[in-house]
C-alpha positions in Angstrom: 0.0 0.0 0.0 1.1 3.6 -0.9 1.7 6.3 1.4 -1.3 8.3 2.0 -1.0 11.9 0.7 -0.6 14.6 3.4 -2.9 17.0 3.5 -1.6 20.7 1.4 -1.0 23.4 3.8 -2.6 25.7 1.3 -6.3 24.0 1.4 -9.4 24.6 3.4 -9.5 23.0 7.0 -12.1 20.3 7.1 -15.5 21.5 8.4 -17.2 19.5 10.8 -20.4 17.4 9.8 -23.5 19.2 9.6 -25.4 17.8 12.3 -29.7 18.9 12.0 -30.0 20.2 15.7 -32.7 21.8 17.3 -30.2 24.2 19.1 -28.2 27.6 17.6 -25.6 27.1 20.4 -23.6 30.1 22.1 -21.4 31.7 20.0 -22.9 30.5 16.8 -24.3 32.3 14.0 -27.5 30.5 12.4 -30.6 31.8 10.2 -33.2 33.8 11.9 -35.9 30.4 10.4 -33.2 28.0 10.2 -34.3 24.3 9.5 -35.4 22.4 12.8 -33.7 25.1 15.3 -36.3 25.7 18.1 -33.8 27.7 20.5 -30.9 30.2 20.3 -28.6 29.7 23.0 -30.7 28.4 26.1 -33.2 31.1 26.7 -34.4 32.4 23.0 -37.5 30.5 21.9 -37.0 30.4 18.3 -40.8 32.8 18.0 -38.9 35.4 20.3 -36.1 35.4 17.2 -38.4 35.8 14.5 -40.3 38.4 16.5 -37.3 40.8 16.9 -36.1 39.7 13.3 -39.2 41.5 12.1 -37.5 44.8 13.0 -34.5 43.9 11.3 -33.0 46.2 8.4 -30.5 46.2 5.6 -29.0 49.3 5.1 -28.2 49.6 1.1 -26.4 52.5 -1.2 -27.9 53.4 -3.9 -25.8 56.4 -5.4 -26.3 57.3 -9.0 -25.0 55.9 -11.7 -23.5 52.7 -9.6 -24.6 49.5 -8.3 -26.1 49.0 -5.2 -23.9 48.4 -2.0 -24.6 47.0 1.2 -23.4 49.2 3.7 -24.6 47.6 7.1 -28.0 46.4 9.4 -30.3 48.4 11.6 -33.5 48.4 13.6 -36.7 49.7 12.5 -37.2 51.7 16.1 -41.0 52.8 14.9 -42.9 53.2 12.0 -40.6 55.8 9.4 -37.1 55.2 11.6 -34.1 53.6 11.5 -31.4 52.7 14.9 -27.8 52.5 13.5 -24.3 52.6 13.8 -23.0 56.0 13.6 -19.8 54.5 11.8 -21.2 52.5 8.9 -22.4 56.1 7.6 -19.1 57.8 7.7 -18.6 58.8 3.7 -22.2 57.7 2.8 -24.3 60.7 1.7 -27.5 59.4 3.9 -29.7 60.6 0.9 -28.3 57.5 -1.3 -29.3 55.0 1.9 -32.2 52.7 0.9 -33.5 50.1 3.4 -33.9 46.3 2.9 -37.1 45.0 5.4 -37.5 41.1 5.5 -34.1 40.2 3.9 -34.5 36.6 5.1 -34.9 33.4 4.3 -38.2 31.9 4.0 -38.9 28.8 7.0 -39.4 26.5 4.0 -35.8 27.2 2.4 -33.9 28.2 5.0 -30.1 26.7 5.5 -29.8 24.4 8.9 -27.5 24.0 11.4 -24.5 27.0 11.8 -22.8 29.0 9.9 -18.9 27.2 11.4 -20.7 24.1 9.9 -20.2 25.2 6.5 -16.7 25.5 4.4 -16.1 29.5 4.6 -14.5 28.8 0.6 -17.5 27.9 -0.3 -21.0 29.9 0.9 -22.9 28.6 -1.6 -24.9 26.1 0.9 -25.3 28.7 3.5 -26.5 31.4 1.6 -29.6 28.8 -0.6 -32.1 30.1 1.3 -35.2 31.9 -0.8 -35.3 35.5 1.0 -38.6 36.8 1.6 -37.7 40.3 0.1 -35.0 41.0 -2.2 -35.5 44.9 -3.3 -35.4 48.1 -0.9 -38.8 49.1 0.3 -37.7 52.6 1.6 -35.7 55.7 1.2 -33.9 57.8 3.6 -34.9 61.5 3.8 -33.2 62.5 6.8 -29.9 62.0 8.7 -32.2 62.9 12.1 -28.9 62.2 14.7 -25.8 60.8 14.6 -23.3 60.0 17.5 -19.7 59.8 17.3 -18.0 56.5 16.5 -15.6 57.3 19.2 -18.1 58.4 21.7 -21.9 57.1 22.0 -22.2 55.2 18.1 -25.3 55.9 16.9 -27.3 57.1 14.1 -31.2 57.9 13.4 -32.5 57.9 10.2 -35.8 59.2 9.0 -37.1 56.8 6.2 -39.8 56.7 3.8 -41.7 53.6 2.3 -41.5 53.7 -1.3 -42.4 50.0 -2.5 -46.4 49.9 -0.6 -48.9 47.3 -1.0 -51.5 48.1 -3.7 -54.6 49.0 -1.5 -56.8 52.5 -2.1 -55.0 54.5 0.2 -51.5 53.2 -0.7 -50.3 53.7 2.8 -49.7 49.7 3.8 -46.6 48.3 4.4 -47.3 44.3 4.3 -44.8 42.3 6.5 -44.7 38.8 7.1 -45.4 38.5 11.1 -46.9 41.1 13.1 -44.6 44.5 14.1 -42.7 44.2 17.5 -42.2 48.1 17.0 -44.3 48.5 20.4 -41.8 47.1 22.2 -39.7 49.6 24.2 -35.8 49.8 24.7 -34.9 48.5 27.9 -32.0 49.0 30.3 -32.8 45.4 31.5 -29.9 43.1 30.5 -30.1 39.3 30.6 -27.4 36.7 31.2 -27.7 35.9 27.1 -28.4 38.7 24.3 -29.0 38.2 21.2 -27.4 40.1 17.9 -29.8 40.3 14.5 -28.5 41.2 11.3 -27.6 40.7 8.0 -23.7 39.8 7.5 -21.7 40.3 4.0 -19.2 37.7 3.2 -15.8 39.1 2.7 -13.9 35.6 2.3 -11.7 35.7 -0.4 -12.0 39.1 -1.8 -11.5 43.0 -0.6 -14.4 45.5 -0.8 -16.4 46.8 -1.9 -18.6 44.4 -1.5 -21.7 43.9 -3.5 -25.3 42.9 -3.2 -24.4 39.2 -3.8 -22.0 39.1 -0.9 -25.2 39.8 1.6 -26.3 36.6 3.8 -29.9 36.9 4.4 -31.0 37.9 8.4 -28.4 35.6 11.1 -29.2 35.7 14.7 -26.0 34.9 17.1 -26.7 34.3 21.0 -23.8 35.4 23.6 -23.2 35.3 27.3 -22.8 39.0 28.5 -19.1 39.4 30.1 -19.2 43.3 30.3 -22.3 45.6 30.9 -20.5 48.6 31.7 -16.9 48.7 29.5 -15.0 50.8 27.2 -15.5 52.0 23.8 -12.7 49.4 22.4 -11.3 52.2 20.1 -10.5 54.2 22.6 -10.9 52.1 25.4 -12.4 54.9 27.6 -15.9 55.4 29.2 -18.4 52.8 30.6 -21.0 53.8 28.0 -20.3 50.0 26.2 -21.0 46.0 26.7 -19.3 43.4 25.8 -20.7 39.5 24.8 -19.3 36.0 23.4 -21.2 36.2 20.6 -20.1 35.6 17.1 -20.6 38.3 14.5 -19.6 39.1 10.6 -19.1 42.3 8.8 -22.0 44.1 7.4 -23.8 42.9 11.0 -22.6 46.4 12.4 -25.4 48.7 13.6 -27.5 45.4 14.0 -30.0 45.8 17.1 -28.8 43.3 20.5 -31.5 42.3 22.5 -32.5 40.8 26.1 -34.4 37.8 26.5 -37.4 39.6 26.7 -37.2 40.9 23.3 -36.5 44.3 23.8 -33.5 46.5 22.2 -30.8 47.3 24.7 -27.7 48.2 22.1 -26.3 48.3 19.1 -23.5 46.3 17.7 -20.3 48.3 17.1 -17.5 45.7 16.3 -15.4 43.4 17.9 -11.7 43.4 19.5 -9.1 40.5 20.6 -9.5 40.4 24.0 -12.8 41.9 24.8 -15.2 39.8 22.4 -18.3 41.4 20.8 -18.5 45.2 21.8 -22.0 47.2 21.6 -23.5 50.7 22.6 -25.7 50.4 25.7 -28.4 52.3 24.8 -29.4 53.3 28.5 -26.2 54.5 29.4 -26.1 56.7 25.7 -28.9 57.7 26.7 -28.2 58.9 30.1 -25.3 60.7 28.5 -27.0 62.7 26.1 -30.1 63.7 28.0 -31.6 66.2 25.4 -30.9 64.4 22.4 -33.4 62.6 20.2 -32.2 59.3 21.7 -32.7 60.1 24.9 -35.9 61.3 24.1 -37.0 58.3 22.6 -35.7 55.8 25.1 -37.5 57.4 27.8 -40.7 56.9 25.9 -41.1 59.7 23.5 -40.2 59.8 20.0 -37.2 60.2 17.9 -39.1 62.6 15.9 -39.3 66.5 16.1 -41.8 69.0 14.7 -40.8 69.5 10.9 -38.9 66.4 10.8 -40.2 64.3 7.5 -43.0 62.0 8.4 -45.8 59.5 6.5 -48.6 57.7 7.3 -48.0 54.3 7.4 -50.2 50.9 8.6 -48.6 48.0 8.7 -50.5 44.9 8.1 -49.7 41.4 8.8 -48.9 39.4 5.0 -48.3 35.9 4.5 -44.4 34.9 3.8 
């Protein structure tokens, strides 16, 4: 018998077997619908995942004249705005944002098991799922507030629905579950959060990236190591949390949740070291009593008289 070949340095590592579990572990990243997966981590029903998922966004540029490129995720906060990252809009005119609702894959089509499960050289498997949108359904009209990437990371965006459902009034926005927007912001922090957004594969390539790189809507569960830390580029204040969850670009801006369902940050990056970093909305909020933020975590609105605003009803549509 022949000596067996050695394995080349230069190909992929072997990925372990996809395995159908009912479980997204800890530190995974899996489909919002995934096949078979009835919990996230130990204490997210899968429902209470495709609840918050329904507030989900894609942020997309559309500047004249060139394709369209995914810039980063977001949380529909109520009816006509948009919680980001204030750093995914640095050198984006906000007028060439549109915004991606219900970029997901459908529960019928939607990949199983985690994303570690499947070769990183070759998405193809993880990325067959039929999303339930595809084209941008709104338009930004407003840069409302924006923090500093090196202080409190934020940004608000005022949006309006372009792509309605035909009905007399032309004022529906159809989604596929009912709206979680009545949920309110919470300083409440659990022992797991949970991370929603949309990633864009960078393997193999540099940016820009384009609209094929987008993964439809991932959901990643971590334990929370830090409420009260640093902002990891600067690696001053206590205005930031940290978790062991796993993220991907494009995932920045992305809403993280308690187990209760309500928003408590947003996802800035990640460092060596620290793990998953992400703005705690309380504490930003604390910080910057008289700003929009403020105003509309303490029950209020993010809106001001003269700011941009529509009429909008959304109604429940089948997926």
């Amino acid at each position: 018998m022949g000596r067996k070949k050695p394995p080349s340095p230069f190909s992929a590592p072997p990925q372990p077997a996809l395995t159908q579990t009912t479980v997204c572990e800890v530190g995974r990243r899996c489909h919002v619908a995934g096949q078979k997966l009835k919990t996230f981590g130990t204490a997210f029903p899968q429902a209470t995942i495709s609840a918050i998922a329904s507030s989900s966004v894609l942020l997309v540029e559309n500047a004249s004249g060139q394709p369209q490129r995914p810039i980063a995720s977001g949380t529909l906060i109520s009816d006509t705005v948009v919680l980001c990252a204030s750093h995914s809009l640095q050198g984006v005119n906000p007028l060439n944002i549109r915004v991606l609702l219900f970029h997901e894959a459908s529960a019928a089509t939607a990949p199983p098991g985690n994303r570690d499960q499947h070769p990183r050289n070759d998405p193809t498997a993880w990325r067959a799922g039929t999303s339930l949108r595809t084209n941008p359904q709104a338009k930004v009209v407003k840069l409302l507030e924006e923090g500093d990437p090196l202080g409190f990371d934020y940004g608000l965006l005022a949006i309006h629905w372009t792509e309605l459902t035909a009905d007399p009034g032309g004022n529906f926005v159809a989604v596929p579950r009912a709206s979680v927007l009545s949920r309110s912001p919470s300083r409440t922090y659990s022992k797991e959060v949970v991370v929603v957004g949309h990633p864009v594969e960078v393997f193999g390539h540099s940016p820009p990236q384009t609209m094929s790189d987008v993964e439809t809507a991932q959901a990643t569960v971590g334990i929370l190591t830090k409420q009260f830390g640093p902002n990891f580029e600067t690696n001053k204040g206590l205005s930031y949390s940290y978790a062991t969850y796993s993220g991907e670009f494009g995932m920045s801006g992305g809403g993280v949740f308690n187990t209760s369902g309500n928003i408590i940050g947003v996802l800035k990056g990640w460092r060596a070291g620290l793990g998953g970093c992400f703005l705690n909305l309380g504490e930003a909020a604390t910080g910057l009593p008289t700003s929009r933020l403020s105003n509309w975590f303490n029950g209020g609105s993010a809106l001001r008289p003269g700011d941009p605003s529509q009429t909008i009803v959304f109604v429940k549509a089948s997926s």
